[in-house]
C-alpha positions as CSV (number, residue, x, y, z in Angstrom):
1,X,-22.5,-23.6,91.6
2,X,-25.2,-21.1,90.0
3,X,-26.8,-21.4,86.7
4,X,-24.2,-19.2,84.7
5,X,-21.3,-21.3,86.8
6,X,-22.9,-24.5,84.9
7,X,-23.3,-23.4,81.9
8,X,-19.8,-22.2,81.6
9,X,-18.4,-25.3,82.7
10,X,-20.6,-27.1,80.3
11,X,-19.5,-24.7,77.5
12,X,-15.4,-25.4,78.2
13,X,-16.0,-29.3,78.6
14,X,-17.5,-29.2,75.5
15,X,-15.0,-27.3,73.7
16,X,-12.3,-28.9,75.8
17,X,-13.8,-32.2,74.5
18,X,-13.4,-31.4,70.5
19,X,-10.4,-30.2,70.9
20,X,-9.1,-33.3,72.4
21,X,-11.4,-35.3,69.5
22,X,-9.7,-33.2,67.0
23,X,-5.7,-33.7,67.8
24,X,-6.3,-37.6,68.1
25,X,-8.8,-37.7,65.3
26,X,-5.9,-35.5,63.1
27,X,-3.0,-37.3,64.2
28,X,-4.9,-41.1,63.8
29,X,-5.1,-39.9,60.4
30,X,-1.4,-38.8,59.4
31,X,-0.8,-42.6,60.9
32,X,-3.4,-43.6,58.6
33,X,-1.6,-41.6,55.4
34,X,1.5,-42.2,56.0
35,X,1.9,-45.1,53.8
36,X,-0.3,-43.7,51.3
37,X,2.3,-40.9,51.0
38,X,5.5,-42.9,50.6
39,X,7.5,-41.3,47.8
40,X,6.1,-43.0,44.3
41,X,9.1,-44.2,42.4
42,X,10.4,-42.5,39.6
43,X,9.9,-46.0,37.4
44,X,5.7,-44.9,37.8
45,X,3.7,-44.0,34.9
46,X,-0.2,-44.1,34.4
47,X,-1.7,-47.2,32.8
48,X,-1.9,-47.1,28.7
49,X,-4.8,-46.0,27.1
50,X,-5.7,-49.9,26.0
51,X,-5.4,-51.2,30.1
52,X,-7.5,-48.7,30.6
53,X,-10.1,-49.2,28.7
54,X,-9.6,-53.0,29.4
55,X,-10.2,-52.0,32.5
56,X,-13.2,-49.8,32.4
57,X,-15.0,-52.5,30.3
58,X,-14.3,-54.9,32.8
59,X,-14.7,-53.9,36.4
60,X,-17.4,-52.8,38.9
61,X,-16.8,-49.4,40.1
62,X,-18.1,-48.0,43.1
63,X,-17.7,-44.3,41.9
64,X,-17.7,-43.1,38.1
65,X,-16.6,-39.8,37.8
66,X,-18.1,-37.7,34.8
67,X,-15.3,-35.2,34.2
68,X,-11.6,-34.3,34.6
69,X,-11.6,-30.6,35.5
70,X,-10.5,-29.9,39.3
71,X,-13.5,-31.1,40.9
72,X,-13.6,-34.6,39.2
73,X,-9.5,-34.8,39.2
74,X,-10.1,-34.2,43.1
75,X,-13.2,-36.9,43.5
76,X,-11.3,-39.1,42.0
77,X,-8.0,-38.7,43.9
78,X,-10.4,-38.4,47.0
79,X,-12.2,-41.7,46.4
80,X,-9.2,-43.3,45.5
81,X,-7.3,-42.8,48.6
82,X,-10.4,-44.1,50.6
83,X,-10.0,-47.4,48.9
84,X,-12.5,-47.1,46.7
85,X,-12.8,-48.5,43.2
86,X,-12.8,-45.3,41.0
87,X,-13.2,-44.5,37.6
88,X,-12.9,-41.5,35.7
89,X,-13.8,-40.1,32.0
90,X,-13.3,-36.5,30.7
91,X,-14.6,-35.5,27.0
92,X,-11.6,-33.7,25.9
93,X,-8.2,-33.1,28.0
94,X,-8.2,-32.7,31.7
95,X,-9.1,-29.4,32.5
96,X,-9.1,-28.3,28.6
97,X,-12.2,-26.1,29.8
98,X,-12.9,-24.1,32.8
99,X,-10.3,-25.7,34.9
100,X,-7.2,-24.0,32.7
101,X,-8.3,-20.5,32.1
102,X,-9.2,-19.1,35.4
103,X,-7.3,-16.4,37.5
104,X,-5.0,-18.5,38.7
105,X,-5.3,-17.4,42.4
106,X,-6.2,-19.5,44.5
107,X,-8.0,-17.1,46.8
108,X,-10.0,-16.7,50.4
109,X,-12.7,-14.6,48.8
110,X,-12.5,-10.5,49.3
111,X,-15.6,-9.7,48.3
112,X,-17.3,-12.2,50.2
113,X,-15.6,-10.6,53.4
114,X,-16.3,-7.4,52.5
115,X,-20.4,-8.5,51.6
116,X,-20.0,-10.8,55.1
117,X,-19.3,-7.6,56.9
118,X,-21.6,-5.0,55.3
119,X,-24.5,-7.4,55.6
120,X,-24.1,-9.1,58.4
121,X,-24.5,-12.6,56.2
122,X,-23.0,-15.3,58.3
123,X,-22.9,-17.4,54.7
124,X,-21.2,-15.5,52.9
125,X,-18.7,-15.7,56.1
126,X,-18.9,-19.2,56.0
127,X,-17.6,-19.3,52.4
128,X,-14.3,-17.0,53.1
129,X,-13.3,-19.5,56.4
130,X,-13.8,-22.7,54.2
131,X,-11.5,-21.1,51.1
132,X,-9.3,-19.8,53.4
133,X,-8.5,-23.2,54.5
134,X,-8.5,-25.0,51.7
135,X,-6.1,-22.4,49.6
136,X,-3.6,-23.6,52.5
137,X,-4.2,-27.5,51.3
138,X,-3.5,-26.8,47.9
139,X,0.0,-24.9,48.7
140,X,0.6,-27.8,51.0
141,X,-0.2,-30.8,48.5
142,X,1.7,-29.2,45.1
143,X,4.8,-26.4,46.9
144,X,6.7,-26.8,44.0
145,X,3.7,-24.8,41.4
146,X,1.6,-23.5,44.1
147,X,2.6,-20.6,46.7
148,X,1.6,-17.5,48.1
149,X,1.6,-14.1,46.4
150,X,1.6,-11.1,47.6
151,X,-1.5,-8.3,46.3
152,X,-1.9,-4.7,46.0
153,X,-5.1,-2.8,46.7
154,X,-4.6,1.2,46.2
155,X,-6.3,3.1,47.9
156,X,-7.5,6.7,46.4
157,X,-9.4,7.8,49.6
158,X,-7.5,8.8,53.4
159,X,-10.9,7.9,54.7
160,X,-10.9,4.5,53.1
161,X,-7.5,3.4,54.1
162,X,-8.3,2.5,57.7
163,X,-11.6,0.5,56.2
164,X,-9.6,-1.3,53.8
165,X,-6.8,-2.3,56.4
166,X,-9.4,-3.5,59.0
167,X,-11.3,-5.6,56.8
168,X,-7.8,-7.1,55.5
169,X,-6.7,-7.7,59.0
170,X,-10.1,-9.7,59.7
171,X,-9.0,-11.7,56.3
172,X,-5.4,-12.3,58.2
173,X,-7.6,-13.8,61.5
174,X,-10.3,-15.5,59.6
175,X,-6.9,-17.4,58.2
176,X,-5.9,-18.4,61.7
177,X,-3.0,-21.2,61.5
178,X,-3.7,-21.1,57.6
179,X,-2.0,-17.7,57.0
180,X,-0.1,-16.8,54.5
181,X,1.0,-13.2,55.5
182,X,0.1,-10.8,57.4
183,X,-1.6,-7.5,55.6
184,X,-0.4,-4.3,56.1
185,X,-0.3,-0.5,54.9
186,X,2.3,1.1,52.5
187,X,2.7,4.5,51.1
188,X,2.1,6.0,47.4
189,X,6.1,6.1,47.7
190,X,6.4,2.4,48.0
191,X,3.3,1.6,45.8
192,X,5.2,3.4,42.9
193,X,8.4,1.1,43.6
194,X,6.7,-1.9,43.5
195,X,3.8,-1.1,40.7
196,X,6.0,1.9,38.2
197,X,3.5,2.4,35.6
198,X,1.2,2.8,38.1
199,X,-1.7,6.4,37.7
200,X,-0.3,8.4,41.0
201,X,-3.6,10.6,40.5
202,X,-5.2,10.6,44.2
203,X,-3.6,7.6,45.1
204,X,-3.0,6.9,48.8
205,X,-1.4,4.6,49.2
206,X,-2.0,0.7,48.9
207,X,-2.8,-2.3,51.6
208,X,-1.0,-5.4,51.0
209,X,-2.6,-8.7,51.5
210,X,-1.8,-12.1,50.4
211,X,-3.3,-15.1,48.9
212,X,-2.1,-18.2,46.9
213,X,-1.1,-18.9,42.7
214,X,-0.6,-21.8,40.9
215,X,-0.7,-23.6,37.6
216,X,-4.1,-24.2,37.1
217,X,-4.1,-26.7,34.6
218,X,-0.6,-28.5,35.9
219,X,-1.8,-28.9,39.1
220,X,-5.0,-30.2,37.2
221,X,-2.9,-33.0,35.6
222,X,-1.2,-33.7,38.8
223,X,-4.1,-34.2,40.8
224,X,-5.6,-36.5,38.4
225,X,-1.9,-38.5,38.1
226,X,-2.0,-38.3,42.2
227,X,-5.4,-40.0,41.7
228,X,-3.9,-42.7,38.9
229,X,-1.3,-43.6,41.3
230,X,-4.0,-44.3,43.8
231,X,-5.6,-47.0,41.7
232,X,-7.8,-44.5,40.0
233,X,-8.9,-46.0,36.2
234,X,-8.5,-42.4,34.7
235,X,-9.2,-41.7,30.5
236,X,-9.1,-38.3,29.0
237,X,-10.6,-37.7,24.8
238,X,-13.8,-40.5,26.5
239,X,-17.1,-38.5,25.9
240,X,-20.3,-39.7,28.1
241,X,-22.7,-40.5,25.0
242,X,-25.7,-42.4,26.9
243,X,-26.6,-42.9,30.8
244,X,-27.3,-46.1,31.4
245,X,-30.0,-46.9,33.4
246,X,-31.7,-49.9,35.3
247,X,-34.9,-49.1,36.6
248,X,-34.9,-45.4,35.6
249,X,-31.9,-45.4,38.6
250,X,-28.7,-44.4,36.8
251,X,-26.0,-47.3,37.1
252,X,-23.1,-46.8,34.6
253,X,-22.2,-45.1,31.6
254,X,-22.0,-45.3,27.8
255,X,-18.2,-43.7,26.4
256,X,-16.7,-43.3,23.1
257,X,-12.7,-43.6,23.4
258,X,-11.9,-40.0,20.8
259,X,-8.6,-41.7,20.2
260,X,-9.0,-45.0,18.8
261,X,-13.1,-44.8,17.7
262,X,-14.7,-47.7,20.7
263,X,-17.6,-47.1,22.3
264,X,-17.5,-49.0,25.7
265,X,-19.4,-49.6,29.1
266,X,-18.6,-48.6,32.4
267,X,-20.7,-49.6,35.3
268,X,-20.6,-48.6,38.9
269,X,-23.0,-48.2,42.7
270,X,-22.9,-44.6,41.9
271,X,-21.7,-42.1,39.2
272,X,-20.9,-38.4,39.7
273,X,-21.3,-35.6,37.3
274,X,-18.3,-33.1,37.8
275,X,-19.2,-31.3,34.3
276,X,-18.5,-28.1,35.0
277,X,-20.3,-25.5,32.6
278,X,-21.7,-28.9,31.1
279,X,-23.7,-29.9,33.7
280,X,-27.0,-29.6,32.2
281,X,-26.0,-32.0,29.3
282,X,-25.0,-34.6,31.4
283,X,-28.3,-34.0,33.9
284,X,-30.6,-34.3,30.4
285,X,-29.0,-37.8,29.8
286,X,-30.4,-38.6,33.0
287,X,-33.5,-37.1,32.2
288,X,-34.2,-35.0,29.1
289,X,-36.9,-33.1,31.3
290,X,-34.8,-32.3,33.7
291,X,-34.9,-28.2,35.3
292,X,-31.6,-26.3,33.7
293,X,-28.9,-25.3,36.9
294,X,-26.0,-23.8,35.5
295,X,-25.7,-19.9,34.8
296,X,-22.7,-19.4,33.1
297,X,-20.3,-16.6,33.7
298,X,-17.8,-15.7,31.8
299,X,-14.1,-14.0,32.9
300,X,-11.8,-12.8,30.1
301,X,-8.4,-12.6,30.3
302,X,-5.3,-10.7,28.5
303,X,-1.4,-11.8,28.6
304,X,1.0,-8.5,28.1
305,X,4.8,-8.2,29.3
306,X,5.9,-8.3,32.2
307,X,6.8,-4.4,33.0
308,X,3.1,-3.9,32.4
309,X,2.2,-5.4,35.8
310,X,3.8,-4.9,39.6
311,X,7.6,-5.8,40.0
312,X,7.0,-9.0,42.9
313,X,3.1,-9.0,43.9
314,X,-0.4,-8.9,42.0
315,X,-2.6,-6.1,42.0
316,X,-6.2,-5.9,42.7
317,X,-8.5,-3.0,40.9
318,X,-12.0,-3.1,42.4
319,X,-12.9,0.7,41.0
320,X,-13.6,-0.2,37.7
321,X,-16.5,1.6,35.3
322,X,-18.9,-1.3,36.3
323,X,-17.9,-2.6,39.4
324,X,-16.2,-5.5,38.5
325,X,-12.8,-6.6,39.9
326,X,-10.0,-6.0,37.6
327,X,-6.5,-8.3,38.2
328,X,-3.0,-8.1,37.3
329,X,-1.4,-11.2,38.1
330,X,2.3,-12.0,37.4
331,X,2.5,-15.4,36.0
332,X,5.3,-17.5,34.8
333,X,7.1,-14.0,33.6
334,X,4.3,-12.1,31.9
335,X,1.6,-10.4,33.6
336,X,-2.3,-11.8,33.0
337,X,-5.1,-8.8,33.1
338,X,-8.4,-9.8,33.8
339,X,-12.2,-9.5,34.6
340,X,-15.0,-12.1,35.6
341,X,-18.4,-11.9,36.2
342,X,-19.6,-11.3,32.5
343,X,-22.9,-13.2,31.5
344,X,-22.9,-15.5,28.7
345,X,-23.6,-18.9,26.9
346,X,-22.2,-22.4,27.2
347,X,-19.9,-23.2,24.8
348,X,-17.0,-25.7,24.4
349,X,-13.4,-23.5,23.8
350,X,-15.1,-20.4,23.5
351,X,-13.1,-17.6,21.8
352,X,-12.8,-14.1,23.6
353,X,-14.4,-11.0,21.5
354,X,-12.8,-7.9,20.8
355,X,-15.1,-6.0,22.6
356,X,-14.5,-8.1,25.6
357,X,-10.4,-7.1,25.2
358,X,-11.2,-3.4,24.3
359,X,-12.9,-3.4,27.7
360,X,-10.1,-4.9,29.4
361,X,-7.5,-2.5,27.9
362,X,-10.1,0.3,28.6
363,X,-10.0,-0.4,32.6
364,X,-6.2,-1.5,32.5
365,X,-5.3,2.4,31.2
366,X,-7.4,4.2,33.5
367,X,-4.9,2.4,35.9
368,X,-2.0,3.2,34.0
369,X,0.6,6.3,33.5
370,X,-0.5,7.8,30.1
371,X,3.0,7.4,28.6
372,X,2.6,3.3,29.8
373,X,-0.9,2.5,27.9
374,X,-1.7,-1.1,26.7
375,X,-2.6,-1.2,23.1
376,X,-3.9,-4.7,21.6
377,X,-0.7,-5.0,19.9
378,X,1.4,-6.1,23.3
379,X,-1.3,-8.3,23.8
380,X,0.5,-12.3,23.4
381,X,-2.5,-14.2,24.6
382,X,-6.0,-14.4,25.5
383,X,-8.3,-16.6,26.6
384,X,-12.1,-16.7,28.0
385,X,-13.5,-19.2,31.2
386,X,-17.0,-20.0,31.7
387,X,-17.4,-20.4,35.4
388,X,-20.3,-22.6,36.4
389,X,-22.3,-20.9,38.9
390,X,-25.7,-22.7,40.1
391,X,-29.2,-22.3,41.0
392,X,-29.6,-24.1,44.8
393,X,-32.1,-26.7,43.6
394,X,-33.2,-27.0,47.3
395,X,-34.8,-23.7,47.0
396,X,-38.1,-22.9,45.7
397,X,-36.7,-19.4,43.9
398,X,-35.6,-21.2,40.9
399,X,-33.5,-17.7,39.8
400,X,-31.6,-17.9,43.5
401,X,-28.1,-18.9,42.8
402,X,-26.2,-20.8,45.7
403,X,-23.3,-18.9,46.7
404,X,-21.2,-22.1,47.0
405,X,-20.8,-25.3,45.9
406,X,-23.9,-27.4,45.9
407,X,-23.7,-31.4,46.1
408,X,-26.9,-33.7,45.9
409,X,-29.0,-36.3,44.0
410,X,-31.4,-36.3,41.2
411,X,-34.5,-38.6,40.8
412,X,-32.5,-41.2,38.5
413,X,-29.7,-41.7,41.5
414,X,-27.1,-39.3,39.6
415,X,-25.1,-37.6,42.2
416,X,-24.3,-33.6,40.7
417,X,-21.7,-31.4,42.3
418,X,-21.7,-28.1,40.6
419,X,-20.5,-24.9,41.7
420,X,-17.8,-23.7,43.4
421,X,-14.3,-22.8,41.9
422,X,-10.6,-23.9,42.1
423,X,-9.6,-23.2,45.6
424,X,-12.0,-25.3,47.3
425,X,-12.2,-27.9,44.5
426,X,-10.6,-30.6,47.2
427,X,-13.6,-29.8,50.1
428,X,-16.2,-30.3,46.8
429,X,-14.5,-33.7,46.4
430,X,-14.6,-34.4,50.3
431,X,-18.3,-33.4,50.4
432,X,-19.3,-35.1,46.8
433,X,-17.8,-38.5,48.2
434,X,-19.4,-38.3,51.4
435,X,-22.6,-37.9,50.2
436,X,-21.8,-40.9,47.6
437,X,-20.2,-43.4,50.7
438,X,-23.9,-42.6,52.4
439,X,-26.4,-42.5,49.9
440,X,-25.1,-45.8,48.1
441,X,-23.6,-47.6,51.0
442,X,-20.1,-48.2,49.7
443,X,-17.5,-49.3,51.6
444,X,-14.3,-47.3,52.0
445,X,-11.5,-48.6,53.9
446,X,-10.7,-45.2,55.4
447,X,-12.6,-41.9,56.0
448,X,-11.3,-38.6,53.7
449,X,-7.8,-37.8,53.4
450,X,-6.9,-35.8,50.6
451,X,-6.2,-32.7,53.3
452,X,-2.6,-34.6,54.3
453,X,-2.0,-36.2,50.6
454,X,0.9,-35.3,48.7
455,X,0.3,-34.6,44.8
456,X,3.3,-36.3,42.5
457,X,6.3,-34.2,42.7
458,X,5.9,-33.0,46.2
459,X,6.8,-36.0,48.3
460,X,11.2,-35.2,48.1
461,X,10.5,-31.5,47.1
462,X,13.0,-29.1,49.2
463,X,14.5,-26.0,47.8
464,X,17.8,-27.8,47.6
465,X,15.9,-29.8,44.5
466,X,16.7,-27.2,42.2
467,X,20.6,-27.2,42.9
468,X,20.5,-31.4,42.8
469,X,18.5,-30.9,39.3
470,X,20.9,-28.8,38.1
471,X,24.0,-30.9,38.6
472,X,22.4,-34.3,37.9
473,X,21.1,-32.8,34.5
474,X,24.0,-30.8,33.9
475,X,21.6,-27.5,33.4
476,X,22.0,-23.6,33.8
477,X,20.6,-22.4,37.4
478,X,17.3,-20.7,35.4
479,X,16.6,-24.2,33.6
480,X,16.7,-25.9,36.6
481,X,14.3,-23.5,38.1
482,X,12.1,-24.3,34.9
483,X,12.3,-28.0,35.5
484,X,11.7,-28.0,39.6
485,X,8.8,-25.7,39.4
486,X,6.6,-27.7,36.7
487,X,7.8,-31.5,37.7
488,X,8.9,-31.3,41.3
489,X,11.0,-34.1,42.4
490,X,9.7,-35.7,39.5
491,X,12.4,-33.3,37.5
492,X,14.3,-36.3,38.1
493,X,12.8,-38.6,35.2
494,X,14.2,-36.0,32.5
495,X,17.8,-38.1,32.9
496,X,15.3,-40.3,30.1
497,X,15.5,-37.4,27.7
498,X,18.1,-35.1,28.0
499,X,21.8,-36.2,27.0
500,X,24.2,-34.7,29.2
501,X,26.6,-33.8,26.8
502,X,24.0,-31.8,24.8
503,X,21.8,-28.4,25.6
504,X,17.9,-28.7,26.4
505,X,16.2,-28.8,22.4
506,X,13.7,-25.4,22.9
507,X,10.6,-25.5,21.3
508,X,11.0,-21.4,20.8
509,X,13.9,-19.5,21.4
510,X,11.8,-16.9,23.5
511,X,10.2,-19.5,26.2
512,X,12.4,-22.3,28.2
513,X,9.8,-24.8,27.4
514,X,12.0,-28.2,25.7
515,X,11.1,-30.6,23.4
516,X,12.4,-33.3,25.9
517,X,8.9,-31.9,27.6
518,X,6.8,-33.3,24.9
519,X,8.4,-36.7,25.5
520,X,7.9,-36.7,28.6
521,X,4.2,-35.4,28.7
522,X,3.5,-38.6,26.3
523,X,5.2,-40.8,28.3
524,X,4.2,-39.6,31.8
525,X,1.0,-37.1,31.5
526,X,-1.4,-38.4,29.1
527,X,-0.9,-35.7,26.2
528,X,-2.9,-37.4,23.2
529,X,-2.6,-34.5,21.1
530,X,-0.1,-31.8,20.3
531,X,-2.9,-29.0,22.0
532,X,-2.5,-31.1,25.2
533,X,1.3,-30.4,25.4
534,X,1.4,-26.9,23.6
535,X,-1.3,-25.5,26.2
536,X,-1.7,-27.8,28.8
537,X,1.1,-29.9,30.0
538,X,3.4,-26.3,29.0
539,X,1.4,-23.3,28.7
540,X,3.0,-21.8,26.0
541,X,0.1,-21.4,24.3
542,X,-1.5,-19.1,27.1
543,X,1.6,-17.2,26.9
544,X,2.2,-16.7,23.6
545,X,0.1,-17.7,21.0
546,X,2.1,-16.9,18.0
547,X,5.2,-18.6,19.6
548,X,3.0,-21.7,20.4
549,X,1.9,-21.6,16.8
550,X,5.5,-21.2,15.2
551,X,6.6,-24.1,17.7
552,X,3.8,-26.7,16.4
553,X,5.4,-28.0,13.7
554,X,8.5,-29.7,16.1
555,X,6.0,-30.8,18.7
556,X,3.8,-32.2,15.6
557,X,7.4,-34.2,14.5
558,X,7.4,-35.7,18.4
559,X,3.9,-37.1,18.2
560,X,4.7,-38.6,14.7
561,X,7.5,-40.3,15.5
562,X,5.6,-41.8,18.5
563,X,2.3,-42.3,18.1
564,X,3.5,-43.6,14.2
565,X,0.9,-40.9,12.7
566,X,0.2,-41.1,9.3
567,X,0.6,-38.0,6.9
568,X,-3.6,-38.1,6.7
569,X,-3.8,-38.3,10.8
570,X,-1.1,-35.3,10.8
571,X,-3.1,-33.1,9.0
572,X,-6.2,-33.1,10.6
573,X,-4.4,-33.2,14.2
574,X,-2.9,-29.9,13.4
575,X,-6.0,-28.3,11.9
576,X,-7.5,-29.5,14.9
577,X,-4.3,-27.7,17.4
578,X,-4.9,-24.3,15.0
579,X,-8.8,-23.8,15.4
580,X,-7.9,-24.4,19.7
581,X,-5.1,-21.9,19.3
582,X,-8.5,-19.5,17.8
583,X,-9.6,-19.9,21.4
584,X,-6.7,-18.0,22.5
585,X,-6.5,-14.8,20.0
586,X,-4.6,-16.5,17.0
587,X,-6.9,-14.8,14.5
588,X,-8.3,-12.1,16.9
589,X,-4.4,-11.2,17.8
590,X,-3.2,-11.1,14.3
């Protein structure tokens, strides 16, 4: 056999030999899970706020998690399921910040493909074949909010049509057995019938591609209940105030519990800052001296009817007067308009300027037919998110940003992930963990899982649920809908709260969200405060601010009745709702 003869047969045994690793490595771990993903009963709730505190006061972690956006909700479910003892504390809600205000795609990356491609960058590549996969996961793990969409790109150039197909086509491969759709081409006849108010000037057409949505901040929630189910010690309203530290090594934590006024310890092998935009602040707690790493970017985003947007698919704009990528995005029966990539400052609940939605209205009519133009008046929400991007601390450049998530630790043994965004927030986990299991030599009583785990709601989800939800709760075939698509199989629980014999108790008369909700999000999601369930557990605010204003007062009654509020305590929680609904245009919309 010649030298080439060799070296091909080495090549296929090699590849041969992973492939083989891989389908008995994969199907060893669906044995492994399939315990972990017997169906929770309906009778489970998270821990009350006093076990858990109990709790964190009184164990030895191996992992505390500092932050309940995606990324920290998804260490935590990750180091849960590999046996791990896990705690986790968020300052505010989970995902009050950056976590519920994004896109809401859940996306392969575009632009990376398309920067991949011009400049031959095999990491930017790299970054499109990991999101790719992971948008999959997340469809897979929560079907019931999460699925694919559909998403326009016109096309005002002949020329450009065959470039833009191609490059979609190579999005369709680099998807592989993760696909969810095939791209393809169709006319400026067929782009008007799916996008009406659509500017026919030049237009030639559009290319269709898809990619996934979901409910940021409910799947959020979920994956941080997934993670409670999993033994995770979880606490929202629990700011970090102090690091504490044993030999200038970080070993635990100092919290104040926002809710009933107790400062309390937690101490663990190794603790994890998932702060999003915050990073820095928890980093300087480590060590005030310590280099800054996050630059903040900013992506605003408008809520207007429906008609304003395409009839069943998105619609990507990247011809704006700047370059920037403009969305539509249909979204729980309104349409979101959007931009990202704005510099600006950290901030906790910052509030969108009006310059910021003139600009947005500004790119959204060059788009649409002159008798169709947005004015701010049709505007019903709007809200700004502060993504997190890095500088790669491994690199000498200190005004290099890393293009995706970075992972590692500082001199004082605090383990940072920072970085990255929604889609791949379950392969940050995987890595973040990883790095903790080595670095601190914990223990875990299986490898990472959380690419076969099932989120609550999924595990008797089928597209029958709807129909049994419907009878058992006596409900029209829209509230239903309502119901299965927020709660899955966990839809079920609202035989607690609804009485057969009467009609679902609407917070507005415009939105399908119930006051049986609120109940529920008390009893079963952690809502501490009316903003929790107004924008959070529903999304009514995000919606509609001035519904979700003119609905406090009944949600307000709720939390009263059971949280036994006093009139002093009800006052200052709804000044407190009011100046969060400023965050999403109640002033600015007025």
């Amino acid at each position: 056999m010649g030298k080439t003869g060799k070296i091909a047969l080495l090549t296929g045994t090699i590849v041969l030999s992973y492939v083989v690793y891989n389908h008995y490595d994969n199907k060893r771990k669906r044995k492994m899970i399939e315990e972990l993903n017997a169906h929770p009963p309906l009778s489970w709730k998270p821990s009350s706020r006093h076990t858990t505190i109990h709790n964190m006061k009184t164990k030895y972690y191996d992992v505390l998690v500092i932050g309940g956006g995606a990324s920290g909700s998804g260490c935590a479910l990750d180091a849960a399921t590999r046996g791990l003892k896990v705690a986790m504390v968020e300052s505010g809600d989970f995902g009050s910040e950056t976590s519920s205000k994004s896109t809401k795609l859940l996306h392969g990356g575009v632009r990376y493909l398309d920067k991949a491609v011009k400049s031959f960058d095999l990491s930017n590549l790299q970054l499109v074949l990991e999101a790719l996969k992971e948008r999959k996961y997340v469809i897979d793990a929560i079907p019931y909010m999460a699925k694919p969409i559909a998403l326009m790109l016109p096309v005002y150039s002949k020329i450009l049509v065959p470039y833009f197909l191609m490059g979609l086509k190579m999005y369709d491969y680099f998807s592989w057995n993760k696909s969810l759709g095939g791209s393809y081409h169709i006319s400026t006849k067929e782009t008007l019938q799916h996008f009406p108010n659509i500017k026919l000037d030049g237009l030639k057409g559009s290319i269709v591609y898809y990619d996934g949505i979901h409910d940021d901040s409910r799947s959020n929630v979920v994956i941080a209940l997934t993670a409670a189910y999993y033994n995770a010690d979880i606490l929202n309203y629990s700011p970090v105030k102090q690091l504490i530290k044993n030999d200038g090594v970080v070993v635990g934590a100092v919290c104040k519990d926002r809710i009933g006024g107790e400062e309390f310890k937690i101490r663990a092998k190794c603790v994890i800052s998932t702060a999003g935009p915050f990073t820095d602040q928890i980093k300087k707690l480590a060590n005030p001296k310590s280099p800054s790493l996050v630059v903040p970017s900013s992506g605003v985003h408008i809520v207007v009817p429906k008609e304003y947007g395409a009839n069943d698919m998105g619609l990507i704009n990247p011809n704006t007067s700047d370059n920037r990528v403009l969305f539509f995005i249909p979204w729980l029966n309104k349409t979101i308009i959007g931009c990202t990539d704005n510099p600006c400052k950290v901030e906790k609940e910052p509030k969108p300027r009006d310059e910021e939605i003139s600009y947005i209205l500004n790119e959204a009519n060059r788009f649409l037919k002159e008798d169709k133009m947005l004015k701010k008046k049709d505007i019903s929400s709007v809200w700004c998110g502060i993504r997190p991007l890095v500088k790669d601390p491994s690199r000498k450049d200190t005004k290099s940003l890393a293009r995706n998530h970075i992972a590692y630790l500082t001199e004082e043994n605090l383990l940072v992930l920072a970085g990255g965004k929604w889609t791949t927030h379950r392969k940050m986990a995987e890595d973040a963990i990883d790095l903790a299991v080595k670095k601190f030599y914990l223990n875990p009583a299986r490898p990472c899982v959380t690419n076969y785990i099932k989120m609550l709601g999924s595990h008797n989800y089928t597209k029958q649920l709807s129909a049994d939800i419907q009878r058992e709760l006596d409900l029209s075939e829209d509230e239903a809908m309502h119901f299965v698509t927020r709660y899955g199989d966990r839809s079920m629980i609202f035989q607690n709260y609804k009485n057969r014999r009467e009609p679902l108790k609407r917070l507005h008369n415009d939105y399908m969200y119930t006051e049986e909700e609120v109940y529920y999000a008390i009893d079963h999601e952690m809502a501490c405060k009316p903003a929790d369930v107004l924008t959070r557990r529903t999304r009514l605010g995000f919606l509609d601010v001035k519904a979700c204003e003119k609905a406090l007062d009944k949600v307000m009654d709720i939390f009263v009745k059971r949280m036994s509020w006093s009139a002093q305590k009800m006052k200052k929680e709804k000044k407190e709702c009011l100046e969060m609904l400023e965050s999403l245009g109640l002033k600015l919309l007025k």
